[in-house]
C-alpha positions in Angstrom: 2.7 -49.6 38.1 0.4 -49.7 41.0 -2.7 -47.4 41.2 -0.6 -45.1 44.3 1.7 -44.6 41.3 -0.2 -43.8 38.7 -2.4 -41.6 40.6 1.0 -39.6 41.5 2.0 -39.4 38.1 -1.0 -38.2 37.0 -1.4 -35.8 39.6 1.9 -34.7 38.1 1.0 -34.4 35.0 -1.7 -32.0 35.7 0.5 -30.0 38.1 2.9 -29.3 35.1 0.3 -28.5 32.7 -1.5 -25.7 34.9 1.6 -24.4 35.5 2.3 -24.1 32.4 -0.8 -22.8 31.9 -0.4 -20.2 34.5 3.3 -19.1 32.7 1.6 -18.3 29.3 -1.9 -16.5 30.8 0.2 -14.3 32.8 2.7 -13.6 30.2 -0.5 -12.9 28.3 -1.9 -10.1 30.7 1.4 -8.6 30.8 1.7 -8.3 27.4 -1.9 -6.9 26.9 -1.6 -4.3 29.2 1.9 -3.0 27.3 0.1 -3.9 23.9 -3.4 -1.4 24.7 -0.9 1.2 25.8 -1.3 3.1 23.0 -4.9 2.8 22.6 -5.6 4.5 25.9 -3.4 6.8 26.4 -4.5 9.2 23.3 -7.2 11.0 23.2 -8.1 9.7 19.4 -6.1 6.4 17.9 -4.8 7.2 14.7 -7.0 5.0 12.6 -7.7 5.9 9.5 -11.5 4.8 9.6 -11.9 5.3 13.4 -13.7 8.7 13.4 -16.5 7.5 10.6 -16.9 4.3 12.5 -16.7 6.3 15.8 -19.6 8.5 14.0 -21.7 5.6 13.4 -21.3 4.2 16.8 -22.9 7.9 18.3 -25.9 7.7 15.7 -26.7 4.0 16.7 -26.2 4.7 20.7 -29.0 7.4 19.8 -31.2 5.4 18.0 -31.0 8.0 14.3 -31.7 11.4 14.3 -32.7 14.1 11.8 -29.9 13.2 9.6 -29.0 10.2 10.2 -31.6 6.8 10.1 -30.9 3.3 11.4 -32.5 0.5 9.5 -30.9 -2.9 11.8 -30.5 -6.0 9.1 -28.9 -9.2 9.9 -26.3 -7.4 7.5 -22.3 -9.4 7.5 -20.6 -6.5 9.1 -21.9 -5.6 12.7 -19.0 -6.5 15.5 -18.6 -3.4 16.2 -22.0 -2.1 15.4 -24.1 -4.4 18.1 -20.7 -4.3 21.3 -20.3 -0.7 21.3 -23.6 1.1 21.6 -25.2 -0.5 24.3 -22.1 0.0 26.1 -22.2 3.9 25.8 -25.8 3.5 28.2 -22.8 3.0 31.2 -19.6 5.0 29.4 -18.7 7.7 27.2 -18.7 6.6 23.4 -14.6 7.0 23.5 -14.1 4.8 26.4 -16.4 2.0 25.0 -15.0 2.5 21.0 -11.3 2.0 23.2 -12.6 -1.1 24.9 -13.7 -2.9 21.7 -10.4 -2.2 20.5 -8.4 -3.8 23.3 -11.0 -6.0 22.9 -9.9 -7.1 19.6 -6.6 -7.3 20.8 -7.2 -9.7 23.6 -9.8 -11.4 21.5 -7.1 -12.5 18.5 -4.4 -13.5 21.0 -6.1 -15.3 23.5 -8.0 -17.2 20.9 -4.3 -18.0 19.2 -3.4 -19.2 22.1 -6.2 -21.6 22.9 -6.1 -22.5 19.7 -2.5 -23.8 19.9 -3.1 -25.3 23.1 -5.7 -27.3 21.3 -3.7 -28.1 17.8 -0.2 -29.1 19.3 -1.7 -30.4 22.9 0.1 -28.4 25.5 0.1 -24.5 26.7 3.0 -22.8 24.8 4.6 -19.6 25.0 5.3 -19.6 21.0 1.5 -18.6 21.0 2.4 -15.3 22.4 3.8 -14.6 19.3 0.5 -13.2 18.1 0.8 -10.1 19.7 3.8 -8.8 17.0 1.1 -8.7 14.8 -1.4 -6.4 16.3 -0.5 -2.8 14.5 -0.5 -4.3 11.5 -1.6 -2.2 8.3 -4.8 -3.7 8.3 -5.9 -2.5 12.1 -4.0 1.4 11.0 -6.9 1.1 8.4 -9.2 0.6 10.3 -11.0 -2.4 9.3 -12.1 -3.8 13.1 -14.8 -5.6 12.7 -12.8 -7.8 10.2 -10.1 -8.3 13.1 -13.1 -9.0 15.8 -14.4 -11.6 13.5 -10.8 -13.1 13.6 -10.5 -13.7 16.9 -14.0 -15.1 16.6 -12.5 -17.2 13.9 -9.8 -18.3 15.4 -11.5 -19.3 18.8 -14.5 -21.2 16.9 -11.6 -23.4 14.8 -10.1 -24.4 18.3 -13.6 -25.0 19.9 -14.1 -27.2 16.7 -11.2 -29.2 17.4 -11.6 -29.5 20.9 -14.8 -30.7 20.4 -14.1 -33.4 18.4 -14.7 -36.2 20.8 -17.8 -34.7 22.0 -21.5 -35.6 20.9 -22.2 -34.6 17.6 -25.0 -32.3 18.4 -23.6 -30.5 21.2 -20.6 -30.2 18.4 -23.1 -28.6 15.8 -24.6 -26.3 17.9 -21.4 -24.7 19.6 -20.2 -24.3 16.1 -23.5 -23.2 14.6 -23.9 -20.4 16.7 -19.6 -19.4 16.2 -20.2 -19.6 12.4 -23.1 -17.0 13.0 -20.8 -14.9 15.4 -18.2 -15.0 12.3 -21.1 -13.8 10.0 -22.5 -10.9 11.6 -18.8 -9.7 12.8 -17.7 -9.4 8.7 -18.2 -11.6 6.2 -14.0 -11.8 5.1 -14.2 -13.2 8.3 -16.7 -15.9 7.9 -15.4 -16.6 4.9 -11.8 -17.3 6.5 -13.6 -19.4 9.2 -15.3 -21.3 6.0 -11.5 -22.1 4.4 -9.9 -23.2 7.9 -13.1 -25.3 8.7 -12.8 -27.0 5.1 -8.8 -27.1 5.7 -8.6 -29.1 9.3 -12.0 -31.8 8.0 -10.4 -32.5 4.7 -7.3 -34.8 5.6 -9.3 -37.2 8.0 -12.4 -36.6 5.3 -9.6 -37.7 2.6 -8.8 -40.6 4.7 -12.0 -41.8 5.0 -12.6 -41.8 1.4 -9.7 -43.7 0.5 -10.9 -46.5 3.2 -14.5 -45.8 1.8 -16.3 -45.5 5.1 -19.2 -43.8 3.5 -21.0 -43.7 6.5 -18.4 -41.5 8.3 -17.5 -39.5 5.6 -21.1 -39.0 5.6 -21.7 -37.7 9.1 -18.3 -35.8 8.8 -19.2 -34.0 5.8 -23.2 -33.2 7.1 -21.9 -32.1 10.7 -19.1 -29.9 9.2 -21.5 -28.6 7.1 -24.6 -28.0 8.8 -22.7 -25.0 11.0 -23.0 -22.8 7.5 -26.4 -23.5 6.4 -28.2 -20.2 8.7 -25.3 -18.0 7.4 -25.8 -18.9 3.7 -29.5 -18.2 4.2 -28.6 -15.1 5.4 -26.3 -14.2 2.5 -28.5 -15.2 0.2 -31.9 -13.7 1.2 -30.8 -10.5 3.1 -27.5 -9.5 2.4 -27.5 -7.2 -0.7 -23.8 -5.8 -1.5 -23.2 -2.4 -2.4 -21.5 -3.5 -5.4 -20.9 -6.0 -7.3 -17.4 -4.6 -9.0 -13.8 -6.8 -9.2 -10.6 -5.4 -8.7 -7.3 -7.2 -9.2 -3.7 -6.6 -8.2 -1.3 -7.6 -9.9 0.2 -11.1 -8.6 3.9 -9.9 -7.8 1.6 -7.4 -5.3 0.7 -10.7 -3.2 4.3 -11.2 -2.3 4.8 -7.5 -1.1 1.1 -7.4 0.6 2.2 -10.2 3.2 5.0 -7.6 4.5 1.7 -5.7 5.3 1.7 -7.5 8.7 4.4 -5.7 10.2 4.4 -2.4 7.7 3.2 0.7 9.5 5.2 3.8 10.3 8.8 3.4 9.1 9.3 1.4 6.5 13.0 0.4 6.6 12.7 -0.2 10.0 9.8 -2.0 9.9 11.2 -4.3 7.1 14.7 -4.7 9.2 12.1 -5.7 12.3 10.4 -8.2 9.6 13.4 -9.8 8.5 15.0 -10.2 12.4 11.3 -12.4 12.4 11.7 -14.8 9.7 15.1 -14.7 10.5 14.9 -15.8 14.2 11.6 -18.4 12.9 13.7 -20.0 9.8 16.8 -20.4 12.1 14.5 -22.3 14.3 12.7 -24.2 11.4 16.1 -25.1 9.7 17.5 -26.7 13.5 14.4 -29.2 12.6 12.9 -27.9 15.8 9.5 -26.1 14.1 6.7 -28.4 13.6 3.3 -27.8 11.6 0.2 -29.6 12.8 -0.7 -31.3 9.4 -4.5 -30.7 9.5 -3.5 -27.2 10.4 -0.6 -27.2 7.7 -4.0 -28.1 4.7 -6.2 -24.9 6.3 -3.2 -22.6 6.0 -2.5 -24.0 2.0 -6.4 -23.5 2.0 -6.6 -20.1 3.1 -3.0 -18.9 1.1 -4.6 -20.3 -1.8 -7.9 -18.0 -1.6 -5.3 -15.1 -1.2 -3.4 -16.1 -3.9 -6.9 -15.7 -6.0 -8.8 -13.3 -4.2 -9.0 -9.7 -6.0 -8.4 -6.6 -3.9 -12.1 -5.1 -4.9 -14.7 -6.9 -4.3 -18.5 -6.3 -3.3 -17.7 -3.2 -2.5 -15.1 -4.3 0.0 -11.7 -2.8 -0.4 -8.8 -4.4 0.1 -10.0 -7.9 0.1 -6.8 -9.2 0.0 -4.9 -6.8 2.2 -6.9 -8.3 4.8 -5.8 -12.4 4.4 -1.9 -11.6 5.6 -2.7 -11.2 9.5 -4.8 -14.1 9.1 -2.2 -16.4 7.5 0.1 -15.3 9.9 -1.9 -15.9 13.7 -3.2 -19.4 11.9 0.5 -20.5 11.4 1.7 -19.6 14.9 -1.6 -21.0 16.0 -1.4 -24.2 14.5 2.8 -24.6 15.0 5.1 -25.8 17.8 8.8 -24.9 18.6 10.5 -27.3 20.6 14.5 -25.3 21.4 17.4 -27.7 22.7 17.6 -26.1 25.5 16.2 -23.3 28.0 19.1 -21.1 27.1 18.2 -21.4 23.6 14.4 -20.7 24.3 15.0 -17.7 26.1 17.3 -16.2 24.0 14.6 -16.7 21.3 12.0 -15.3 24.3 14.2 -12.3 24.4 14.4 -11.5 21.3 10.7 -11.6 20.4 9.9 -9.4 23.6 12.8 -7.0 22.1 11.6 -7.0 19.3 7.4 -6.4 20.2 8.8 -3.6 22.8 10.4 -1.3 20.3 7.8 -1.6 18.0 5.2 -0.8 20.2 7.7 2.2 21.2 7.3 3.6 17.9 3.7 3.3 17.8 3.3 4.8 21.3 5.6 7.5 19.7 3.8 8.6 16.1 0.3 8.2 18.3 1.4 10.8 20.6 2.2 12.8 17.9 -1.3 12.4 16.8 -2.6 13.1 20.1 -1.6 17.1 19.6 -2.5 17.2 16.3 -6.2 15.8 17.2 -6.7 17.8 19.9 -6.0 20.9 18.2 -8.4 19.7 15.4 -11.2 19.0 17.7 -10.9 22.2 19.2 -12.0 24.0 15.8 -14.7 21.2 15.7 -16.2 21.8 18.9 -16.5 25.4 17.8 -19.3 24.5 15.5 -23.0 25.5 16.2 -25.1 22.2 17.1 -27.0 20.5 13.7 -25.0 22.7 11.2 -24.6 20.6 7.7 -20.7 20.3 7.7 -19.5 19.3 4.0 -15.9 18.0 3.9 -13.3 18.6 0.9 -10.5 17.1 0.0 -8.2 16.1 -3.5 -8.8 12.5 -4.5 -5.5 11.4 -4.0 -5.2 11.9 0.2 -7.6 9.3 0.7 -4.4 7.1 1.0 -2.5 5.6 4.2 -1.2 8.7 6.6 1.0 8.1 9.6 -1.8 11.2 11.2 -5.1 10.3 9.4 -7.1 13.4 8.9 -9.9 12.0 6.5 -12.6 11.2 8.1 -11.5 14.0 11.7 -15.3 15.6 10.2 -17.2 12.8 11.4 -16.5 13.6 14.5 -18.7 16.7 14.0 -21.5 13.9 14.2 -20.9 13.1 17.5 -19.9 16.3 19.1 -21.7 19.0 17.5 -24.8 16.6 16.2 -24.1 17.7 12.9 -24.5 16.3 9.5 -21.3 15.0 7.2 -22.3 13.5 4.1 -19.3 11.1 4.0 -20.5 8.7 6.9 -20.5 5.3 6.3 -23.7 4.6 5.7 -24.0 2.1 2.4 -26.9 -0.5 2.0 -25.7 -4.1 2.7 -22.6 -3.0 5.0 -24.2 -0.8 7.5 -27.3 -0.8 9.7 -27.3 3.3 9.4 -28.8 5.0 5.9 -28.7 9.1 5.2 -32.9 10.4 5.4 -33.5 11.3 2.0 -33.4 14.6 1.7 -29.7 14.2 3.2 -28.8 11.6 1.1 -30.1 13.9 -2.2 -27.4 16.3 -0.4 -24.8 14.0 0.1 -25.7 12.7 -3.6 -24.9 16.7 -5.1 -21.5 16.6 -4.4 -18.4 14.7 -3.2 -15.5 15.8 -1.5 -12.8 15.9 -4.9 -16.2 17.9 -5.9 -16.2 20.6 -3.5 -12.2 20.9 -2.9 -12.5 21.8 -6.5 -15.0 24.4 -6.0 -13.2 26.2 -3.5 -9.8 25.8 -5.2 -10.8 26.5 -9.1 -14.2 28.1 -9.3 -13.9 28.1 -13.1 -13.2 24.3 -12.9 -15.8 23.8 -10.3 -18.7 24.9 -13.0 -17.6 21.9 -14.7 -17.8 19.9 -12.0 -20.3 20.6 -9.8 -23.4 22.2 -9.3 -23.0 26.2 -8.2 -25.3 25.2 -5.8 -24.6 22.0 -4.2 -22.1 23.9 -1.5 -24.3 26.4 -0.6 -26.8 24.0 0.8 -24.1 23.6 3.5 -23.6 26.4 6.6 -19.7 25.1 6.7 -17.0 22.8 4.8 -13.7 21.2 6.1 -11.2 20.9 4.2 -8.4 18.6 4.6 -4.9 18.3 3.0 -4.9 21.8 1.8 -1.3 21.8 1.7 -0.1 25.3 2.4 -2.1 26.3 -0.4 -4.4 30.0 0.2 -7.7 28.4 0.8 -10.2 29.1 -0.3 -10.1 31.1 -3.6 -13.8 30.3 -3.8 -15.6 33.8 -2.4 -18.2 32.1 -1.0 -16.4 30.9 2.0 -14.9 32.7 4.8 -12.2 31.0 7.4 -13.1 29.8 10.2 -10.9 27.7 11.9 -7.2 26.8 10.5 -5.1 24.3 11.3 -1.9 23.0 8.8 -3.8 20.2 7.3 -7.6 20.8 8.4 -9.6 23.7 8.2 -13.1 25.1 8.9 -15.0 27.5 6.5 -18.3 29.6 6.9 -20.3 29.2 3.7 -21.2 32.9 2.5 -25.0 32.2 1.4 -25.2 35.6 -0.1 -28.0 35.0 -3.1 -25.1 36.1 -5.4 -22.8 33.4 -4.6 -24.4 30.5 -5.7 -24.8 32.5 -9.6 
């Protein structure tokens, strides 16, 4: 072949892979606009954690207040803590909480997509499958900075790998400073960027071994390596967890926790919607058309191993192993390609995939416009309080549990909008950068929510378990989840503002009350 020729060919070559390239970007900001739907078109996404976090955000945009200090550590656990409050200096706190949540969106499926384009060496609309795995349990929880630091994950691992050819140096810096992004996003994260890391190095390291080429099983092991040693620093001089508790689940829960990825608002249609997916996947698997990257195949055993171990409590992080799933899931469509017999065959898998995203999203758009009216009606009440009032919140133990309408943590809120103080912000040592002034925290420290719903429910009971007096320090108290039941029976409290499941109360700090 003459150079004319290969010059064409090449030139080829390239034309097919931009557009290529250009089909699966687009399909990608077509698909992010329908996916952040939902997230923008309420006035509060139904999250169960959202309004604490959204708290937290309002108290660091305003550098602490009389409540509230902010103490800034180079603590695991601060995506979300170090993007959103310097963005409220140009937009209201909602619009730039809503942004960081797209972002996380756009983060985890753009960096699945790169990241297949790097593993199976061409641009592939089977990457797109990452977005059916956006509302999964885990993000309906809450848990965002976890998410954020997969995507950060996800893009590092393909960085790694596309790297791989490049001078080692400018190879440890770039993922030196992703290993720190991992770190300070949430340390499940890092610790998932650790296991993929150890997964994709250890068949060539394995390979090197057997052939005993010490010296580049030596630079492969030192280079890999070197990307963790600032982060493990970190851990081990600064980062002080709340607790040091273990929780286990038992092991048949592992099995029913990977459904978790597609579990939200409906379960039998949800697990119908589940089964159409593995369904649709195996057919293609079992056709011999479904290939796994084998580097990529080891970092998937690696990190379904950890899951397989991991307990559910841990450091004072809940649901350690809820969290793995999602992950499992984007690394196999990451590292995976599909090659169908035919276009025919391809698009009728297209369609169905599309189908299947479109209706789900349908459902969320649905339950999150339900929300919508019930939040607006909630803040309403909330916006009625006088600014800096303590606000103490009451609830039974058992409704801190998954709700399709969280209504939790809709107190917080009272931080931001009425500068108030709640005693049930976030605000532990080693997770976040924010800490309760003492004399709130000594407040905070007098009673908890199971506490006071007791106290306005059963004051007979409420002797036994809590102070007289730790509710009368307070000028109000929500109460949420009251089920129909004629709140309060506790004198002390007058209504305020009434809703079905969220209510308002005046405390009544006559002197006899607190007797």
């Amino acid at each position: 072949m003459d150079m004319g020729s290969r010059a064409a060919a090449l030139g080829g070559t390239l034309l097919i892979r931009r557009r290529a390239a250009f089909r699966v970007w687009s399909a990608f900001a077509l698909l992010m606009v329908l996916a952040a739907v939902p997230v923008f078109s309420t006035v509060l996404p139904p999250l169960f954690d959202y309004p604490n976090h959204l708290a937290r955000m309002h108290v660091l945009a305003e550098g602490g207040n009389q409540f509230y200090a902010v103490h800034w550590r180079p603590l695991p656990n601060l995506a979300q803590d170090l993007i959103v409050p310097p963005l409220t200096r140009v937009m209201p706190l909602e619009l730039a909480s809503k942004l960081f949540l797209a972002a996380i969106l756009g983060l985890t499926a753009g960096a699945t997509i790169w990241f297949n384009r790097v593993a199976t060496g061409r641009w592939r609309a089977w990457s797109l499958l990452a977005f059916l795995f956006f509302y999964n349990r885990v993000f309906l929880w809450g848990f965002l900075n976890y998410l954020f630091g997969i995507g950060v994950a996800l893009a590092g691992t393909a960085l790694w790998l596309a790297l791989e050819q490049s001078r080692w140096r400018l190879r440890l810096l770039a993922s030196s400073l992703v290993a720190l992004a991992c770190y300070f996003s949430h340390i499940a994260a890092f610790g998932f960027y650790v296991l993929v890391i150890i997964g994709v190095e250890l068949p060539l390291a394995w390979a090197e071994l057997r052939a005993r080429r010490w010296g580049a099983l030596g630079r492969r092991i030192v280079v890999a390596g070197a990307q963790f040693l600032v982060p493990a620093a970190l851990i081990l001089v600064w980062w002080h967890p709340a607790s040091t508790g273990v929780g286990h689940v038992a092991i048949w829960r592992k099995a029913d926790l990977l459904f978790s990825v597609f579990d939200n608002y409906n379960r039998p249609f949800d697990i119908v919607c589940f089964a159409l997916l593995l369904t649709s996947i195996g057919t293609v698997a079992a056709m011999g058309r479904l290939r796994l990257a084998p580097r990529l195949a080891c970092a998937a055993g690696m990190v379904f191993s950890a899951y397989l171990l991991l307990p559910s409590q841990v450091y004072g992080g809940s649901g350690a192993d809820h969290r793995l799933p999602v992950a499992i899931f984007l690394l196999l469509v990451a590292g995976s390609a599909a090659e169908f017999p035919n276009r025919s065959v391809a698009a009728a898998f297209g369609t169905i995939m599309v189908g299947l995203l479109a209706v789900r999203l349908a459902v969320v758009e649905y339950v999150w416009l339900q929300a919508d009216r019930i939040y607006s009606a909630d803040l309403a009440g909330i916006d009625t309080l006088p600014r800096g009032a303590k606000l103490a919140v009451a609830y039974p133990a058992d409704v801190v549990n998954f709700a399709r309408i969280p209504e939790v943590h809709l107190p917080l809120l009272a931080v931001a909008r009425r500068e108030a103080f709640v005693p049930t912000l976030f605000a532990y040592e080693g997770q976040q950068p924010v800490a309760l002034r003492p004399p709130f925290r000594a407040l905070a420290d007098a009673g908890t929510p199971p506490d006071f719903w007791t106290a306005l429910t059963d004051p007979i009971a409420a002797r036994r378990a809590v102070e007289p007096e730790a509710l009368q320090q307070y000028d109000f108290v929500a109460v949420v989840g009251d089920r129909g039941q004629p709140l309060p029976l506790n004198v002390c409290s007058q209504p305020f503002f009434k809703r079905p499941n969220f209510a308002i109360f005046k405390i009544n700090h006559d002197p006899g009350c607190g007797a």
